[in-house]
C-alpha positions in Angstrom: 127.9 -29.6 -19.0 126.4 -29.5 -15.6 123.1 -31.5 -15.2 120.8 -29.8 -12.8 117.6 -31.3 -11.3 114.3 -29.3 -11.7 114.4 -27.8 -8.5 117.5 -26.3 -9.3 116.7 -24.8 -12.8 113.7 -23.4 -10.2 116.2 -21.8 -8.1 117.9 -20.2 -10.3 115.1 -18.8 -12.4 113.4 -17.1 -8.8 117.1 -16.1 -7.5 117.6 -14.2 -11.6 113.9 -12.9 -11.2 114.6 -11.7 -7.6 118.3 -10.0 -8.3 116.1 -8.0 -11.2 113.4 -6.9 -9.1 116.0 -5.8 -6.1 118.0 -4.1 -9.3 115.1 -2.0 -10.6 113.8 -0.9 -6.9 117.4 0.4 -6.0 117.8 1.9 -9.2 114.3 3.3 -8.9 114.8 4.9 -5.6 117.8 6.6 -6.5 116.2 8.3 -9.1 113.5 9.8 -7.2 116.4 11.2 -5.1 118.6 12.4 -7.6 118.4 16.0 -7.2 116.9 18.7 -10.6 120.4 19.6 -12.5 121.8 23.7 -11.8 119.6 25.5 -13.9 116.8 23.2 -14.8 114.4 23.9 -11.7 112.4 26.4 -13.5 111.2 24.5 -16.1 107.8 24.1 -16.5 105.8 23.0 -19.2 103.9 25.6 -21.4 101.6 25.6 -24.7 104.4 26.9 -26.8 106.9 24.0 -25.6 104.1 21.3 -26.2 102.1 22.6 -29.2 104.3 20.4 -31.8 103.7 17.3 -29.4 101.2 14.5 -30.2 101.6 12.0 -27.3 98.1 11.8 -26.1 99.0 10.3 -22.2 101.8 13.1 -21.6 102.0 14.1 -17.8 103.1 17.9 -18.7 99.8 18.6 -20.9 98.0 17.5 -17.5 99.6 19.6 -15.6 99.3 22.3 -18.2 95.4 21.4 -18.0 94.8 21.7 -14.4 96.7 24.8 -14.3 94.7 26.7 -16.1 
């Protein structure tokens, strides 16, 4: 077993933290560009798709909100 000092159980725990972070922005950009699939860029959201829905913080019942 390999004895590190407490600097180097440091290191390691802000390089692990770091790698994460630079994993989860990456991945996160490349959503946002990640283009609508063929035949899914019509869909909005509408009273009859959402009536059976209880999620209080959903961003489609905004939107159907503000619409109106």
């Amino acid at each position: 077993m390999i004895y590190l000092s407490q600097g180097g159980y440091l290191a390691i725990g802000v390089s692990l933290i770091a790698i994460f972070a630079i994993i989860f922005v990456v991945s996160f950009v490349l959503y946002k560009k990640t283009p609508v699939p063929k035949g899914c860029e019509d869909l909005l959201a509408n009273k009859a798709k959402c009536e059976g829905c209880s999620k209080a913080d959903c961003p489609y019942e905004k939107s159907i909100t503000k619409e109106k």
